[in-house]
LUMLO-587872 format. One line per field, with one value per residue: residue number from 1; residue in one letter; y, z, x of N, C-alpha, C in turn. Coordinates in Angstrom, 3 decimals. Example, Ala and Ser with C-alpha at 12.3 -4.5 7.8 and 13.67 -1.06 7.14 Angstrom:
2
num <- (1; 2)
residuo <- (A; S)
n.y <- (-5.690; -2.250)
n.z <- (7.800; 7.080)
n.x <- (13.190; 12.850)
ca.y <- (-4.500; -1.060)
ca.z <- (7.800; 7.140)
ca.x <- (12.300; 13.670)
c.y <- (-3.300; 0.030)
c.z <- (7.800; 7.870)
c.x <- (13.200; 12.900)
***
This chain:
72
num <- (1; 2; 3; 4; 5; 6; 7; 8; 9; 10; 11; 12; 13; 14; 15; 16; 17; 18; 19; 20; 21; 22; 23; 24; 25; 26; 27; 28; 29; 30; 31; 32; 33; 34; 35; 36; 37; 38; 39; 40; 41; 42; 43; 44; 45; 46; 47; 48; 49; 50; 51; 52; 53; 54; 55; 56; 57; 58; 59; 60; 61; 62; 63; 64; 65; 66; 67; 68; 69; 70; 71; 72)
residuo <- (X; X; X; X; X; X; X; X; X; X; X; X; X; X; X; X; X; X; X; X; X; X; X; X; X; X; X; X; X; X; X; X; X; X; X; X; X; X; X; X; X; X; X; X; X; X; X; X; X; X; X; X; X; X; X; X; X; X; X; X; X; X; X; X; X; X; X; X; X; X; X; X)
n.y <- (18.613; 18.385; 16.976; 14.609; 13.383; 13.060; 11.204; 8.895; 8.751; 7.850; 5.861; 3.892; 4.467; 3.427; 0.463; 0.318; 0.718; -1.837; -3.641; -3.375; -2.405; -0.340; 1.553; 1.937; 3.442; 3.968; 4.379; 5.190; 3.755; 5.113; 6.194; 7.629; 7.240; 8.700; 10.770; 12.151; 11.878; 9.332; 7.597; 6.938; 7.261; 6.784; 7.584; 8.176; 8.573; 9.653; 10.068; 8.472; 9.599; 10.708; 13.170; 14.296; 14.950; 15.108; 16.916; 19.355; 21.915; 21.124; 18.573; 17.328; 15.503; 12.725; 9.650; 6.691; 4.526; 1.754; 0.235; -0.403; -0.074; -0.712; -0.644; -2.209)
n.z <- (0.120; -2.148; -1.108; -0.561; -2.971; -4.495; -2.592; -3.497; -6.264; -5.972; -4.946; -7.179; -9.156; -8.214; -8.119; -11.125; -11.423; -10.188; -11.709; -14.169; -14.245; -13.524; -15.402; -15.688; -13.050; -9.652; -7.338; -4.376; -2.107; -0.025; 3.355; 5.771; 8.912; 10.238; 8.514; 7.391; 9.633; 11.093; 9.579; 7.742; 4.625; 1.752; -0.254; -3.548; -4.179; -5.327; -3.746; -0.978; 1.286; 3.846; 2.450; 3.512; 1.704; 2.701; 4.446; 5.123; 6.313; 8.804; 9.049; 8.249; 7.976; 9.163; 8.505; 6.869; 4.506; 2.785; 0.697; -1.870; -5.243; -8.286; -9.830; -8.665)
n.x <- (-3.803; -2.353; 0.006; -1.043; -2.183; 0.202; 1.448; -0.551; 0.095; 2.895; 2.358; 1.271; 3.368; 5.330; 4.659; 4.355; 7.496; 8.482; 7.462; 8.328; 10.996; 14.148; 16.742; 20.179; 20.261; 19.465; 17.292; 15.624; 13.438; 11.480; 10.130; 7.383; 6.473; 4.893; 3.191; 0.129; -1.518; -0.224; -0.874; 1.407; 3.937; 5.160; 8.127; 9.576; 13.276; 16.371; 18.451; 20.243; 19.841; 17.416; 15.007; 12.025; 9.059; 6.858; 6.015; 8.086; 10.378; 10.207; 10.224; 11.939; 14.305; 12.622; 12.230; 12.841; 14.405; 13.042; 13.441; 15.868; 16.020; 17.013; 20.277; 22.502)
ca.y <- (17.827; 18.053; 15.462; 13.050; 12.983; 12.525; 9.479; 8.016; 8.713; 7.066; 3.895; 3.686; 4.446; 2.343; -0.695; 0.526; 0.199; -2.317; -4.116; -2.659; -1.900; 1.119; 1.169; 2.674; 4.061; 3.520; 5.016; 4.695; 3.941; 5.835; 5.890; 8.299; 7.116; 10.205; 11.161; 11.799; 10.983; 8.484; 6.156; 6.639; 7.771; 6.492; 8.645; 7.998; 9.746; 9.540; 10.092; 7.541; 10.996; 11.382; 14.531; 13.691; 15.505; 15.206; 18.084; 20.246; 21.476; 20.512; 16.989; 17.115; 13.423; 11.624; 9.135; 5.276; 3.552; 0.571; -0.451; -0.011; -0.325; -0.352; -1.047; -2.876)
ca.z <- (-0.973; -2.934; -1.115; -1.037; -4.341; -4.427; -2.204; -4.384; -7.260; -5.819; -4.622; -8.646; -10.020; -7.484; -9.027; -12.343; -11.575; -9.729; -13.078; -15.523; -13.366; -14.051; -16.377; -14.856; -12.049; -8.514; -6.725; -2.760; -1.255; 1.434; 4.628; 6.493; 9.761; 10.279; 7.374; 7.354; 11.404; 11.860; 8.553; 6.449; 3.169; 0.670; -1.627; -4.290; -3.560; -6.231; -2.979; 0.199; 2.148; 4.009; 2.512; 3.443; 1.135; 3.592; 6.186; 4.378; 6.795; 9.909; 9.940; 7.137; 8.118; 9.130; 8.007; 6.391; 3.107; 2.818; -0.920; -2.583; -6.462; -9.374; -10.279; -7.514)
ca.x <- (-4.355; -0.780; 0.423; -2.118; -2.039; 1.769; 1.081; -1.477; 0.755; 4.090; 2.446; 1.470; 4.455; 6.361; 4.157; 5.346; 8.965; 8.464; 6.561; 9.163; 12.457; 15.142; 17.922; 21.087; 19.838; 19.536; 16.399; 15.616; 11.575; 11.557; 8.705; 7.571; 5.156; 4.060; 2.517; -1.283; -1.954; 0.915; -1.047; 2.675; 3.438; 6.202; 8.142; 10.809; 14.464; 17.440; 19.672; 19.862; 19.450; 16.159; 14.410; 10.929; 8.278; 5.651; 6.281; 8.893; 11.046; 9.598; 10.207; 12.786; 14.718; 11.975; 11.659; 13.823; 15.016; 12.640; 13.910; 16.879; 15.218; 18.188; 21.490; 23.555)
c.y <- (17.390; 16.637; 14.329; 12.539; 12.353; 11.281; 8.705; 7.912; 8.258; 5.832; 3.453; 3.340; 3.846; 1.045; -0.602; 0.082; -1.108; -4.033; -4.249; -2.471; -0.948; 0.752; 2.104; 3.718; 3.348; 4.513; 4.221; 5.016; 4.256; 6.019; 6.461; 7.906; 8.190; 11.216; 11.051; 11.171; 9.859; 7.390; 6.390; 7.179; 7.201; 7.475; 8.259; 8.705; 8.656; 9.020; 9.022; 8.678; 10.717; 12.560; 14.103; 14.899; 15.807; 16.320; 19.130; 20.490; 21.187; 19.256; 16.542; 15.691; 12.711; 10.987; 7.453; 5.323; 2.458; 0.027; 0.119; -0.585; 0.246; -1.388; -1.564; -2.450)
c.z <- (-1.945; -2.504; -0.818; -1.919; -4.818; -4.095; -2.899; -5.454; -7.391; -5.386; -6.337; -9.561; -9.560; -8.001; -10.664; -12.632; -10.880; -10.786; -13.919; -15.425; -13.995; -14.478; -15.662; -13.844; -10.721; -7.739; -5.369; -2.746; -0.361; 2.100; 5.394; 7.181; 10.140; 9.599; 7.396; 8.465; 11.492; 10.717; 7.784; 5.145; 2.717; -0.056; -2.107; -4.188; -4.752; -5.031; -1.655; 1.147; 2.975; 3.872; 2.385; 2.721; 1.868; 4.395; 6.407; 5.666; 8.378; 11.084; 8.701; 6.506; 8.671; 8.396; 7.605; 4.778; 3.480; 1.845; -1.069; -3.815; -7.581; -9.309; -8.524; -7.454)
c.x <- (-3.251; -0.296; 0.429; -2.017; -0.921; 1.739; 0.365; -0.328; 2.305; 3.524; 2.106; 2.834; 5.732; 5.745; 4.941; 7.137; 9.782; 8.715; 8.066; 10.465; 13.235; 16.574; 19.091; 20.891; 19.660; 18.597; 15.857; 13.981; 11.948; 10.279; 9.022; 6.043; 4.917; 2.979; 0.946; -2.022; -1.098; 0.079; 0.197; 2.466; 4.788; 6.447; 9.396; 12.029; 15.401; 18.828; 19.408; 19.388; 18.595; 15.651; 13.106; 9.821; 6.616; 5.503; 6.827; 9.893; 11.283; 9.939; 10.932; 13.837; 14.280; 11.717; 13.022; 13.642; 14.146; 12.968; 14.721; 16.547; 16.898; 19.423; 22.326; 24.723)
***
């Protein structure tokens, strides 16, 4: 149920920064098809890394960079 919620609450707050954009910073969208029967989940990452929040450590770099959101 945690991180359903998470998902609900990053496609939001990815509209938000989306809306509003980030001041010296550089934050990565990241996608994981796997997530929730293979429907996906998005989650925000500081680092290009993949640490996927979905699966812990299971399925720990599944997953891509679909946005690069910030500073160039």
């Amino acid at each position: 149920m945690q991180r359903e919620a998470f998902s609900n609450f990053i496609q939001t707050f990815y509209k938000s920064i989306k809306m509003f954009g980030l001041k010296d910073t550089t934050t990565y969208y990241q996608y994981c098809p796997m997530a929730f029967g293979k429907e996906w989940a998005f989650w925000l990452s500081e680092t290009e890394e993949i640490r996927n929040p979905y699966f812990g450590d299971m399925m720990l770099k599944c997953g891509e960079t679909k946005e690069i959101i910030g500073v160039d």
